[in-house]
C-alpha positions, -999 to +999 in steps of 0.1 A: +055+566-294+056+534-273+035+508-279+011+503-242+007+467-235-024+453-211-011+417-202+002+426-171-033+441-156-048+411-176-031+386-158-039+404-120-072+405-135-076+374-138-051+360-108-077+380-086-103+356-098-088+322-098-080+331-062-113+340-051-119+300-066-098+280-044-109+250-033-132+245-064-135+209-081-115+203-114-110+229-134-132+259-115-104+264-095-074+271-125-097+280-159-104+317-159-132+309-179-150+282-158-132+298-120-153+332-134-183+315-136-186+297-109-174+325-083-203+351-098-227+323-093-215+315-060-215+352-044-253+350-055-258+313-035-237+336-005-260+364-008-290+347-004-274+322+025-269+354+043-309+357+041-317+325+048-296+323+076-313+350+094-346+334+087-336+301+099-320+314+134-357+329+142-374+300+136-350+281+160-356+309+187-393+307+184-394+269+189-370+271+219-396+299+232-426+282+219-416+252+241-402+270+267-437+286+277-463+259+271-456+242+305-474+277+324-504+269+298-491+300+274-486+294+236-457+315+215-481+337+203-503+346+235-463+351+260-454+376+232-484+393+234-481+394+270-443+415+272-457+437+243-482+451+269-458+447+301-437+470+279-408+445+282-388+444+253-363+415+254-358+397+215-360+363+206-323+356+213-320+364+248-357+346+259-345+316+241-309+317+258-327+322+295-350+291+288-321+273+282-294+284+308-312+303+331-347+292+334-358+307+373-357+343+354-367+331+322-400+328+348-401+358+361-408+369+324-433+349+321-451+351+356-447+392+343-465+387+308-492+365+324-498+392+348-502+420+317-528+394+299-546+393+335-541+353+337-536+341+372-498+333+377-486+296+371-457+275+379-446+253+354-454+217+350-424+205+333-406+174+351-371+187+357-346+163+341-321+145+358-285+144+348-272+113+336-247+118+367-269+123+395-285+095+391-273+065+415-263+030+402-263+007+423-236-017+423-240-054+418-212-078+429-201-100+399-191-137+405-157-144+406-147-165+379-117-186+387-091-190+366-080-223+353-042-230+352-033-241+316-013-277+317+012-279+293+012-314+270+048-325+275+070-323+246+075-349+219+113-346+207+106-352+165+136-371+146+155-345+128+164-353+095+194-345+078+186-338+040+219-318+035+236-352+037+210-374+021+217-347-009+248-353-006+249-389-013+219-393-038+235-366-061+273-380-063+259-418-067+237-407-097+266-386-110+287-419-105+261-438-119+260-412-151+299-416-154+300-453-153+270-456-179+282-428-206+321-438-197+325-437-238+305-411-247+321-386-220+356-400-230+351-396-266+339-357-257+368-349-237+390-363-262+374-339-292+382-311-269+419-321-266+428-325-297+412-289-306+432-273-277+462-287-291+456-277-324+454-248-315+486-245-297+508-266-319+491-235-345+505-207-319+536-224-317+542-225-354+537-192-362+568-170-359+554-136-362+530-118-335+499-108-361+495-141-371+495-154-335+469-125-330+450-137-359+449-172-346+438-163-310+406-140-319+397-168-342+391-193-316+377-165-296+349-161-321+343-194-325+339-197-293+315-165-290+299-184-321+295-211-300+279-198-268+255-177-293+238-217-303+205-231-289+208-256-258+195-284-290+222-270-316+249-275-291+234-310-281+242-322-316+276-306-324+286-325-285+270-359-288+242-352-256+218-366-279+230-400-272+223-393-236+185-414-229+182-397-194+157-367-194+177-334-192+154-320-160+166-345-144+204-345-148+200-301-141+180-311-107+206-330-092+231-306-106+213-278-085+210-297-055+251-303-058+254-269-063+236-257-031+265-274-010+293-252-029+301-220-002+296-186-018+336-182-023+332-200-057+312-173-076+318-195-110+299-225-100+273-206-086+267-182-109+266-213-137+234-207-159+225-247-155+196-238-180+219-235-212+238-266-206+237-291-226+232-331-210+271-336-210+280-301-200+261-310-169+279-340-161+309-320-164+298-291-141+282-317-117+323-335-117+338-301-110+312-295-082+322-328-068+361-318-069+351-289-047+333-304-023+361-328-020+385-303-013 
């Protein structure tokens, strides 16, 4: 025989509850255990809100009523004694909703129940209130206040200044002031780099066959990977920047302000990482900016 399985009236089961608890806080509303609770507790809070409700809706009539009637000298009390022996029964509801928005037979009532307690009939002495809308304002005419033309302060025409050009200027005469100072040094560099490259091609000239011209080009490929892999100060000293006295902040801030006149089509120079550079790698790029601004 087949095994009967529950889950599935279970889980209605339950689904039926953590319905009935939406809108709870936290987890009320999606724990069976916690949604359970707090819906049993609050069909009894409903329950007795359903009471209360009724309870608090006669107490509002009876004040309505209560103050309805004390301007023809009757209390609450005394006016419902009154229709009791006029045989007029009207409830609570409907005397408080004629005081309210129909008062002339909301007086009748009353002139009726003061007739059944054999007190002499009254009109009442309540000041009727005026709307907000009747009542007339009168108008008071407002000076005029003139209005005062603004003068407009005529215009001073400031002296523009040109610091594109004044860039310009200050940047290639310290650069030419950096070449004419370190003329050795910078030659002395170039020439180290010379006589590598031609090393290296008198090497790939020599060899005859293609793996050892292979060979040759991915070693100067890692030595140049080797290279760019150094510090900023580990480069300084294999390149002589050392020898340089001029502070390195300030060789990079002109280099930047040179750089800012270069147009966007030269995506090398601009894309330059000036912060890597050693202090005669920046006079270098600072003389190739200067070529391309020349051009």
């Amino acid at each position: 025989m087949a095994r009967v399985k529950f889950g599935k009236v279970t889980r209605a089961r339950r689904k039926r509850w953590i319905k009935r608890a939406k809108g709870y806080y936290g987890t009320k509303k999606s724990s069976y255990k916690k949604a359970h609770e707090q819906v049993v507790r609050s069909m009894a809070y409903a329950y007795i809100g359903r009471k209360q409700k009724k309870r608090d809706f006669r107490q509002l009539w009876i004040t309505r009523i209560n103050a309805a009637v004390r301007p023809f000298g009757l209390s609450y009390s005394r006016f419902m004694n009154g229709l009791k022996k006029a045989n007029i029964d009207v409830n609570r509801k409907m005397l408080s909703e004629l005081a309210i928005s129909n008062p002339n037979e909301f007086e009748k009532i009353v002139h009726l129940a003061q007739t059944s307690l054999g007190q002499p009939t009254t009109k009442s002495t309540a000041k009727p209130v005026e709307l907000a809308s009747a009542k007339k304002v009168e108008k008071t005419e407002q000076p005029k206040i003139e209005k005062v033309e603004k003068v407009e302060k005529p215009k001073t025409e400031q002296p523009k200044i040109e610091t594109v050009e004044k860039t310009e200027v200050d940047s290639h005469d310290y650069l030419a002031e950096m070449e004419a100072k370190y003329a050795a040094e910078l030659k002395a560099h170039e020439e180290a780099e010379k006589l590598e490259r031609e090393a290296h091609e008198k090497a790939l000239a020599l060899a005859t066959e293609a793996a050892e011209k292979e060979k040759l080009i991915k070693a100067r490929e890692a030595a140049k990977a080797q290279k760019a892999q150094m510090s900023t100060e580990e480069r300084a000293k294999l390149d002589g920047s050392d020898s340089i006295k001029e502070a390195r902040s300030e060789l990079q801030k002109h280099a930047n302000k040179m750089r800012s006149l270069v147009s966007d089509d030269h995506k090398t120079i601009k894309d330059a990482n000036l912060r890597d550079m050693t202090k005669k790698e920046l006079i270098k790029y600072m003389r190739q900016v200067a070529n391309v601004v020349k051009k």
